[in-house]
N, C-alpha and C positions, 0 to 999 in steps of 0.2 A: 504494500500500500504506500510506501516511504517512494519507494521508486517513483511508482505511478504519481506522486505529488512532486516529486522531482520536476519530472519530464511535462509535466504540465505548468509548473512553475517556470521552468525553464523559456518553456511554446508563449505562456504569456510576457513575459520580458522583451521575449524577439519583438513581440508581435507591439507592444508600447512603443520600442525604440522606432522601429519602423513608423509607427502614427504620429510619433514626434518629430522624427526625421524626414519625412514627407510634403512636408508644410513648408519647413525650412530651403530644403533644396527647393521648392516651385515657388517658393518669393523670390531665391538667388535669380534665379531663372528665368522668371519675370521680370525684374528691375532690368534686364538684360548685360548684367554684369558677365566679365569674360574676361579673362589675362589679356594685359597689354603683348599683344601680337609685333609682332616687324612692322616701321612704317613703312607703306608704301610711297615713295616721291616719285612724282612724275620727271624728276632729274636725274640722272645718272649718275653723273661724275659731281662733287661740290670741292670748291676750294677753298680753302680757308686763310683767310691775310690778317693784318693789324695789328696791334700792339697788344699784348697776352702775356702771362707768366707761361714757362713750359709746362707747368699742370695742369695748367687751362686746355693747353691747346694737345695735350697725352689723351686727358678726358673726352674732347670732342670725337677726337680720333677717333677714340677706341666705341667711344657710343656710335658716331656716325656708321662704321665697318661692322658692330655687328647688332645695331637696332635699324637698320633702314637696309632699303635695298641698294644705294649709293655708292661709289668707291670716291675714298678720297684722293686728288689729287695733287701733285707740289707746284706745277706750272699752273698759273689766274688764265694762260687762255686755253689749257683744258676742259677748265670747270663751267658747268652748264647752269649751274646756280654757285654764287661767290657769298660766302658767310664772312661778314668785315667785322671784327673785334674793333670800335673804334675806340675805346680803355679799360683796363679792367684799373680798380683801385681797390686796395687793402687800407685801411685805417682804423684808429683804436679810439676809443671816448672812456672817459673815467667816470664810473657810475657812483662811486660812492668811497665816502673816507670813514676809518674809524675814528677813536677819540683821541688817538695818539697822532691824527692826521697824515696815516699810511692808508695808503690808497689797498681796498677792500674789492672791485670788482670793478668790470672794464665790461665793455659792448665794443664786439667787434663788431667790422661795418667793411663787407666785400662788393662792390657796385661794378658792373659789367653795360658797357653800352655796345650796341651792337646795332647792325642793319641787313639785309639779305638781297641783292638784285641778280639778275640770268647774265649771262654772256655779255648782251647789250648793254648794260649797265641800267636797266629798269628795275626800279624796286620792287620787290616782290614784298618786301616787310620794311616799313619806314623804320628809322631809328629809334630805337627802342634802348629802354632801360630794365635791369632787375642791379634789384636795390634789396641786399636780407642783412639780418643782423643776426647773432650770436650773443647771449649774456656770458659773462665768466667770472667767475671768483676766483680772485687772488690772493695768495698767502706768501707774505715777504719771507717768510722761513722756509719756502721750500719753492723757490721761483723755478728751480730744473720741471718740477711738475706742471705749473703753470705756463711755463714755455712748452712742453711736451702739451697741454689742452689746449694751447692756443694753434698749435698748428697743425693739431687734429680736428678743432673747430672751423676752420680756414679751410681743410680739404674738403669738408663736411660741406660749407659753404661753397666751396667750386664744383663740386659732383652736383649740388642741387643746381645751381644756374645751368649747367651744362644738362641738364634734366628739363628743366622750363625753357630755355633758348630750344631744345628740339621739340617741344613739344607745340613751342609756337612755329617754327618749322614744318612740323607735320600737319599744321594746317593747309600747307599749301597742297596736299594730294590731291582737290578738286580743283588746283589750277594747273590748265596742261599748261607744257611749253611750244610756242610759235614754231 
């Protein structure tokens, strides 16, 4: 009889988890949620120019070659759309002092301006800004760490801009090229 309540026990647990899990997977499914797939661009080849730190432009790289269908190229009259870095700027703000008037925590501040035009030199995306910040806490006693957070914040900060620079990018898949 232990058995028999076992195995029924059992049958009814599937059988909940299922009624629970049902619901859930067909709202995912509905909201029409799905993994970011490969962009598609309607450009081929993209060049990349301007003025950048070399992690800016490792980042781009590496996102352009393996989220899009694109090849990057090193010659501007290759490139069938031309991505212009016109500055990237790193800078620090001081958020806050203790009572001893040592400086307690900092706001970094990574600003990227950028614009996109084809071959012809038509803009495909006017000049554009992202602008993000980072807070940090500093401790004068141990600056080797705070040097190691700041410029692990700062990469943090350039993987995200190079994240939203293509994703404003990938809006252009519903624009062919001439």
């Amino acid at each position: 009889m232990t058995r028999h309540f076992q195995e029924h026990k059992r049958s009814f647990l599937i059988k909940a988890f299922l009624v629970f899990l049902f619901p859930i997977m067909a709202s995912i499914a509905a909201c029409g949620f799905h993994l970011r797939g490969e962009v598609i661009l309607p450009y081929k080849t993209i060049y990349i120019g301007g003025a950048m730190s070399q992690e800016l432009r490792q980042y781009l790289i590496r996102y352009l070659e393996t989220g899009t269908n694109a090849k990057v190229v090193t010659v501007a009259a290759q490139g069938e759309m031309i991505l212009n870095i016109i500055s990237e700027t790193n800078s620090q703000q001081i958020l806050s002092y203790n009572s001893a008037g040592q400086i307690t925590a900092y706001r970094l501040v990574t600003q990227v301006k950028f614009n996109v035009a084809d071959q012809e030199g038509e803009q495909l995306l006017p000049d554009s800004d992202i602008y993000l910040t980072r807070d940090m806490d500093f401790s004068i006693t141990t600056p080797a760490a705070a040097e190691n957070l700041q410029i692990e914040l700062t990469t943090d900060m350039r993987r995200d801009i190079v994240s939203q620079m293509l994703r404003r990018i990938g809006s252009l898949q519903n624009r062919k090229p001439k």
